[in-house]
N, C-alpha and C positions, 0 to 999 in steps of 0.2 A: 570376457571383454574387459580391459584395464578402464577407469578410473578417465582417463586421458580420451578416452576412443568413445565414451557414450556425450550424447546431448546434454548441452549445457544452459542452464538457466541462470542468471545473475541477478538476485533479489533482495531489495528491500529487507532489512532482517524486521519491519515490524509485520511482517508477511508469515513470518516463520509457521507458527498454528494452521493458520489459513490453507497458507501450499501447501502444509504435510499432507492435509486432509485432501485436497483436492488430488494430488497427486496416487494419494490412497487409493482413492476411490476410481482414479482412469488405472488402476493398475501398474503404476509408474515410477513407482518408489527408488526402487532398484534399476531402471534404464536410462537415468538420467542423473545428474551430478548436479547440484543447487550450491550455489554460492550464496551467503547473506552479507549486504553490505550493514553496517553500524546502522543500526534505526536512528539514533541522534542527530540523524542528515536530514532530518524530518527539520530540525530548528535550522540547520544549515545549509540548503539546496545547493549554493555552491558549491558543496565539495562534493556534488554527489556527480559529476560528471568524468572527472578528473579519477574518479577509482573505479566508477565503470571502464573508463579507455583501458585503464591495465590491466585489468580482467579480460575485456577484448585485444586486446595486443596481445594476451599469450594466451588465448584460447586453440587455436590452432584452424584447422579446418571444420570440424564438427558444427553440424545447428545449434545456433545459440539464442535465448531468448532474453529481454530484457524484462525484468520482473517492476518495474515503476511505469507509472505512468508519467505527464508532465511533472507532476510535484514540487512544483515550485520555481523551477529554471528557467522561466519563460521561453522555452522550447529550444533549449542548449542539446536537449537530449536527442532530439530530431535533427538537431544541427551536425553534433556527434557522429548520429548514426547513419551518416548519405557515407562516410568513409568506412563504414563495413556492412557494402549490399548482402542481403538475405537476413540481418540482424532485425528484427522485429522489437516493439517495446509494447504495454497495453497500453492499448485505447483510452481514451481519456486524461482529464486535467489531473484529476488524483482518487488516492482509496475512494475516496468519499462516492465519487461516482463511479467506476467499476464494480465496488462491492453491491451498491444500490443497482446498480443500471442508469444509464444517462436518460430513458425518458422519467423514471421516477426522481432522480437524484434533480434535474431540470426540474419539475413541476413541482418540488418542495422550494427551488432554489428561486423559482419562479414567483410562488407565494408569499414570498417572507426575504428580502435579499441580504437582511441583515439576520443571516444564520451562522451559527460556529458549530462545528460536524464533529461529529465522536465513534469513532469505530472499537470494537471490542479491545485491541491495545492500547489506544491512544486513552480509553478511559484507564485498564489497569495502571498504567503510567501517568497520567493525567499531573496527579502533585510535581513527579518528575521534570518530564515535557516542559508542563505548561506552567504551572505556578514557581513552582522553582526555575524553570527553563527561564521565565523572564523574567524572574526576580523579585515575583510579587510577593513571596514568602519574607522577603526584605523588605519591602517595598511596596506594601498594601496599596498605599494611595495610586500608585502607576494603573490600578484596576480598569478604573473609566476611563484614562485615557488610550491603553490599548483596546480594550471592547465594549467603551460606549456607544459604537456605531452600530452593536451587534445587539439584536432584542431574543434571542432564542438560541436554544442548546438543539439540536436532532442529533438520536445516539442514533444510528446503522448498526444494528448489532448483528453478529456472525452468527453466534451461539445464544440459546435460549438457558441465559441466565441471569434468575433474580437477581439475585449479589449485584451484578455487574451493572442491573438497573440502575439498583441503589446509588453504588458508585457514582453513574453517570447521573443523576438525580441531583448528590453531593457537589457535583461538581460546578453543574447550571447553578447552585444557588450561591457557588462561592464566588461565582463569576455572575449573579444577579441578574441571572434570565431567566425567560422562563422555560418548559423540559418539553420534547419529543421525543419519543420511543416508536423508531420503527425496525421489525425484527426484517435483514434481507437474508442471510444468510451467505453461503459462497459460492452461490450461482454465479453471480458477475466474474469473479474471479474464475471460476472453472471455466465459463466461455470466453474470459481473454484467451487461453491458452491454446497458438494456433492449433487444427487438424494438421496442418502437416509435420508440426511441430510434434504432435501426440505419434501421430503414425510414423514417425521416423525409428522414435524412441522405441516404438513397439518392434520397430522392423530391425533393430540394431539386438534388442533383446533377442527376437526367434533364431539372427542368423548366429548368436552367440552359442 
């Protein structure tokens, strides 16, 4: 089966690790074709609608899934998607709560509303993104006025790893909150990705 003729996913490239594994593990590696868009759309949501359409504009007839959730668009992306029925996206506002799961990812959100969320990329990048993304590495002082509203750090972490504790540890303190660690792993993510989505893919592999 060419390249062109298996199920298509269109994803988030801060997803990359995450999907591999997930997709490892449903046996799917190879029966479906992943697209990653630029993670740096994570600071720019705008442009993230605009290079999904042309990925679905020349995907063809194949199952295609959308690998984001809201993230940021105020629901451009559902707006988007009424012009190409059967296109599905995940559930939810963003990583934060699909990797969690939305009644855990709610009940932290619920507790605390002044939370800033860290997932196992977003901390590796973190200086990137966040401190250089908005120019505090220039411009220390700009700190309180973008997250004086926010009292606490929760890292979601994928992967059980210390380091990346740490990191995310590093990172609440440069931004002067105080730290959460909870490990979810990629359950959330493994069950955004629909059944008939998974059994297409399988069913395209046997008749190949």
């Amino acid at each position: 089966m060419s390249g062109g003729d298996r199920p298509l996913i269109i994803a988030c490239g801060a997803l990359v690790v995450e999907l591999r594994e997930v997709l490892e593990r449903n046996a799917l590696t190879d029966a479906v074709e992943v697209r990653y868009l630029p993670a740096n759309l994570h600071n720019r949501p705008e442009g993230i609608v605009p290079a999904l359409r042309e990925h679905l504009d020349a995907r063809g007839n194949r199952p295609t899934f959308v690998g984001y959730a809201d993230c940021g668009t105020g629901g451009l992306i559902d707006q988007m998607l009424v012009d190409y029925p059967g296109v599905e996206r995940i559930a939810g506002a963003h990583c934060y709560e699909f990797f969690a799961g939305s009644s855990v990812f709610h009940a932290v959100q619920d507790a605390e509303p002044g939370t800033f969320y860290l997932t196992d990329f977003l901390t590796k990048h973190f200086r990137a993104l966040v401190w250089e993304g908005l120019g505090l590495d220039r411009h220390p002082q700009l700190r309180d006025s973008y997250f004086g509203h926010y009292t606490k750090v929760v890292y979601f972490s994928q992967v059980s790893d210390g380091s990346l504790v740490e990191m995310a540890k590093d990172a609440a303190e440069m931004l002067g909150l105080n730290f959460e660690h909870i490990h979810v792993g990629v359950q959330g993510l493994e069950q955004s990705i629909p059944v008939v989505f998974q059994s297409a893919a399988t069913r395209n592999v046997s008749v190949n």
